[in-house]
Every structure is written in C-alpha cells, then in structure tokens.
N, C-alpha and C positions, 0 to 999 in steps of 0.2 A: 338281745332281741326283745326290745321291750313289749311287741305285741303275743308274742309265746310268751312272755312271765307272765301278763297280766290275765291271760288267759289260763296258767296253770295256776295260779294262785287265786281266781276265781273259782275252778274245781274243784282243790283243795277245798275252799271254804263251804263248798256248797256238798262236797263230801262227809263232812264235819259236824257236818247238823247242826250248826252253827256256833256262834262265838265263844262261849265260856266251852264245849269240847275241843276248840280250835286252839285254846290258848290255855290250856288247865296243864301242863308240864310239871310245873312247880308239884301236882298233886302225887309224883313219881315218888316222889321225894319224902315230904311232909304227910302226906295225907289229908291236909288240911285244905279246905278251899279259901277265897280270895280273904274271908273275915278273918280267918285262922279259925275256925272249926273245925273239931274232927270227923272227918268224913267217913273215920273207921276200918282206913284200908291198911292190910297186911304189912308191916315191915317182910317185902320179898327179897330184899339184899340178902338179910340171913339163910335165903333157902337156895342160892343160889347154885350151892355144891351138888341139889338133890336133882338137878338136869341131868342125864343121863343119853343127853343128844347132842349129836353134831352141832355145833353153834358158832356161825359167822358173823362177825361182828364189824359192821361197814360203816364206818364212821370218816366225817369230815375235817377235817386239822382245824378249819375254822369259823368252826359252829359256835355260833353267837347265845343259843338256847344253851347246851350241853357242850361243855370243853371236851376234846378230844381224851382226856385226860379216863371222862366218864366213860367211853366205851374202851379205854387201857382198863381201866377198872373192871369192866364187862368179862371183860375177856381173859382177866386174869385169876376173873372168882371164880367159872368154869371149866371144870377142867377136859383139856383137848380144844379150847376154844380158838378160834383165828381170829385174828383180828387184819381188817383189811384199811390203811387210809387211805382218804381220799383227798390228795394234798390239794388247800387252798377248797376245801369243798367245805361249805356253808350248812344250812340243817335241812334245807332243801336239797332235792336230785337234781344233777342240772345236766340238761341230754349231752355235754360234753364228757360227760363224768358215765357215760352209760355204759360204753363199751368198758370199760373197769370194773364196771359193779357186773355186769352182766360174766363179762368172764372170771370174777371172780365166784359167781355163783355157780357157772356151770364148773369150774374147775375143785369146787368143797362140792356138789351132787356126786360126781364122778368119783371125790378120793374114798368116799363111802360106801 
C-alpha cells in the first residue's frame, strides 16, 4: 500500500528530528559520525551482561540496516533474552507484521 508507506515514512521522518538523527545507525556501532570523528559514545556491547531485565528482542530476517544476525547477537549477550523473528520483516514495522510483534509482546509482559 503505497499510500500507508509513504505516509508512515513521512512520520517516521518528521518523528526524527530530521535527517542525520534518521539516519545515524552506523553511530550504534562506531561512535563515530559521517567524517569518522569520535563522537565519544560508550562501547555498550561490553555492558550488555549488566541488564538485569526481561529483554525481547524483535527483529526482522531481512533487515537491510542490521542483519538479523545483530539482534541473534542481542539476544544472546543478555541473559534470559527472547529473541522474536520476523520472517521476511525489513527494518521498518509493517502492519502485517503487527499482530506478531504485538502478541509477542503481550505474551514476554505476562511471562514476568
């Protein structure tokens, strides 16, 4: 439905505050922004053990931003984590994909 994307990706954007917070991913990672400067943010990979919360991890098989791969990894650093995919699911929520993510949230509220 190209007029619901174009509309939720207008949202999104205007959500965003705009362009470089809409597209700063890479900064998860590196810390660095577009020049490679250090931007000075925490390596939080390492701390990832010190979560001490229920943690669901709803990721899409094929996320073009983050491989599926990243949130196995998520999910595997904390421990007790769930990891939920969303097969064929992109980095976007897509409202087909909702009744999944939805039951899969209310079903990790309840097991706690």
């Amino acid at each position: 439905d190209q007029k619901r994307t174009r509309a939720f990706v207008e949202q999104d954007y205007d959500w965003s505050g705009g362009f470089l917070s809409a597209t700063n991913h890479f900064m998860l990672k590196t810390g660095e922004d577009r020049r490679g400067e250090d931007r000075g943010s925490e390596d939080c990979k390492g701390r990832l053990h010190d979560l001490k919360v229920p943690l669901l991890v709803i990721h899409g098989t094929a996320d073009p931003i983050f491989p599926v791969e990243h949130g196995a990894a998520l999910a595997e650093a904390v421990a007790g984590a769930r990891l939920v995919r969303i097969e064929g699911g992109g980095h976007e929520l897509h409202p087909d994909d909702w009744a999944t993510i939805v039951d899969a949230i209310v079903a990790h509220s309840q097991a706690r």
